[in-house]
C-alpha positions as CSV (number, residue, x, y, z in Angstrom):
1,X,0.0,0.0,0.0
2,X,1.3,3.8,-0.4
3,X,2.5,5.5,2.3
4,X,-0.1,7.6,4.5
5,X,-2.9,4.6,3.1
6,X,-4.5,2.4,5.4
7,X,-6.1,-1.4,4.9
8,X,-9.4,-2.2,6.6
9,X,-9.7,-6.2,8.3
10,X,-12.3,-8.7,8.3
11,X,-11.9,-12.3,9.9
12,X,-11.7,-15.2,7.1
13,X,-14.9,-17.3,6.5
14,X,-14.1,-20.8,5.3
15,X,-10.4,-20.8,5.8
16,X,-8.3,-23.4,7.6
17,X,-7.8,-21.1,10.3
18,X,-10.8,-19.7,12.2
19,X,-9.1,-16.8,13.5
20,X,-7.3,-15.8,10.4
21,X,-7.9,-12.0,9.0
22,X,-7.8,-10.7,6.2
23,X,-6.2,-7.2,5.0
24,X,-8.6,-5.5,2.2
25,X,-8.3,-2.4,0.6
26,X,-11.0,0.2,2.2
27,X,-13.6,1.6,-1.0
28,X,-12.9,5.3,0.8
29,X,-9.5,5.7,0.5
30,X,-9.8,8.7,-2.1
31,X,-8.5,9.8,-5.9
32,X,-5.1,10.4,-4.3
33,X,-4.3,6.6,-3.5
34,X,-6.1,5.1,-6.4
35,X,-4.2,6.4,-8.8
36,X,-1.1,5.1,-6.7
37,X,0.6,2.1,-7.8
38,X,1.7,-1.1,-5.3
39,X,3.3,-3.9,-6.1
40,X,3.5,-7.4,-4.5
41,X,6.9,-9.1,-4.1
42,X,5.4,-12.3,-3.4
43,X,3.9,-12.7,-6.9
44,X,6.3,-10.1,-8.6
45,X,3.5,-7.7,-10.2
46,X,1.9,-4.3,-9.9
47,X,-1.6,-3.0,-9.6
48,X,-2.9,0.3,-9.4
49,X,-4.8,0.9,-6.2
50,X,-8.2,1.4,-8.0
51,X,-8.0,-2.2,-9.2
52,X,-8.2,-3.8,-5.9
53,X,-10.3,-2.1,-3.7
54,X,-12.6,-4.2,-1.8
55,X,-10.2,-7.3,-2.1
56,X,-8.1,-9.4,0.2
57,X,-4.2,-8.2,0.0
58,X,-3.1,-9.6,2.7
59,X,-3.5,-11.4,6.5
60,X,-2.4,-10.3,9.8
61,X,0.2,-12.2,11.2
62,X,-1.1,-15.3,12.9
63,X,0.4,-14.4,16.3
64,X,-2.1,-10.8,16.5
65,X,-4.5,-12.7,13.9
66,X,-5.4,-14.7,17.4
67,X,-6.4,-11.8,19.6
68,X,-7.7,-9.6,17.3
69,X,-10.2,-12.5,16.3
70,X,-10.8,-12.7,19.7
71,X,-11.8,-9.0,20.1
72,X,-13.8,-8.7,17.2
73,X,-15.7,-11.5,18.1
74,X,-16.5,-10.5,21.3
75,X,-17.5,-6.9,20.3
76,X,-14.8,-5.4,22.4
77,X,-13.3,-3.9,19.8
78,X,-15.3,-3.0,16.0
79,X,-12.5,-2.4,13.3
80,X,-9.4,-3.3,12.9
81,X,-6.9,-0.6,10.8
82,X,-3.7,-0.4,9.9
């Protein structure tokens, strides 16, 4: 993601771990950061912004991925950002 940008988090339905969460890109991040350009190293390509907001580009790491499920479950906490 660019710099100053921010992903939104959701836990994973279906997955093999029930307290894994997902990173998305938020739908309100603004002209600015759409037209900005991130690439994966993992899979060695680019996107612009634009082209994947509202899907999955990451997870949290499984050690936080625990108690942040936890939280969110429990409705001690409502979002997750970062």
């Amino acid at each position: 993601m660019p710099v100053g940008a921010y992903v939104r988090t959701e836990i994973e339905h279906g997955g093999k771990d029930p307290n894994a969460i997902l990173c998305l890109v938020p739908e309100d991040l603004g002209d600015f950061y759409e037209d900005q350009t991130m690439y994966s190293r993992s899979s060695k390509k680019s996107y612009k912004v634009r082209d994947v907001v509202g899907k999955p580009i990451g997870r949290v790491q499984y050690f936080l991925s625990e108690t942040f499920a936890e939280l969110l479950k429990n409705g001690k906490v409502q979002s997750v950002e970062g």
